[in-house]
N, C-alpha and C positions, 0 to 999 in steps of 0.2 A: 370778197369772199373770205374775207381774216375772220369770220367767226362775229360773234360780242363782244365788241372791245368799251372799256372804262371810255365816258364821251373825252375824257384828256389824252386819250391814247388817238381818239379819232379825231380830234383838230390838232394833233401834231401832225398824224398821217395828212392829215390835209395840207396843210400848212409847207409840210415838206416835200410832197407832190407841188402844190405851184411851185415855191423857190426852183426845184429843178426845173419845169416844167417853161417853167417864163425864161429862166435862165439859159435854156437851151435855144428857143427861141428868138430870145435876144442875140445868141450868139451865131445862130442861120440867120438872121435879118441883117447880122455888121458885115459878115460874109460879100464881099465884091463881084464873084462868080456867081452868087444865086441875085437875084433881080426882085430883091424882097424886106423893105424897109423894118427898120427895126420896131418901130411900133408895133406893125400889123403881125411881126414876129411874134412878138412876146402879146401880145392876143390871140394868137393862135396857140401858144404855148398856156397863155390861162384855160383856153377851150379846151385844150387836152388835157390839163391836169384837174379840171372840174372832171370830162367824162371819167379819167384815171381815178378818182378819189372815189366817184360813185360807182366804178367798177368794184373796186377794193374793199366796200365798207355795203354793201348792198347785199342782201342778204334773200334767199329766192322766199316765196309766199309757205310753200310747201314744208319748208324747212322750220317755219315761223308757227307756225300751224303744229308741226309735230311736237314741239318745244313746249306751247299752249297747252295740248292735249298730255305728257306727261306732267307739265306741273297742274294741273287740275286732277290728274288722276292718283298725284300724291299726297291732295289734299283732303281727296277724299277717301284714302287712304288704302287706296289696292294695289 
C-alpha cells in the first residue's frame, strides 16, 4: 500500500523484504530451542517476505479505477 512506486523502487522493496525476511528465518531455524531446521527457516522466511512484498506494493482495485477515471477525465479535458 506505498502508492506507485518507479518498478526500481519496487524490486528493491522486494529484494530487501527477502534479505530480511530469509535472514530472520535463517536465524529461528540455527536457534537450538526452536525444533526447526534452518532450511525450512529461511522458506518460510521467503514465504513471508513474498506475502510482505505483495502486501506493500498491491494496490486495492477501487483505488486503480479512481486513478483511470481522473486521468481520462483530464484528457478529455473537464
Amino acid at each position: 500500500m506505498l502508492g506507485p512506486l518507479p518498478r526500481l523502487h519496487q524490486v528493491v522493496l522486494v529484494l530487501a523484504s527477502v534479505i530480511v525476511f530469509v535472514g530472520l528465518g535463517v536465524w529461528v531455524g540455527a536457534h537450538p530451542q526452536i525444533p526447526v531446521v534452518v532450511s525450512v527457516g529461511a522458506m518460510l522466511g521467503a514465504a513471508l517476505a513474498m506475502a510482505a512484498s505483495w502486501l506493500l506494493l498491491h494496490q486495492p482495485h477501487q483505488h486503480q479505477r479512481r486513478l483511470a477515471q481522473r486521468a481520462h477525465s483530464r484528457r478529455r479535458g473537464h
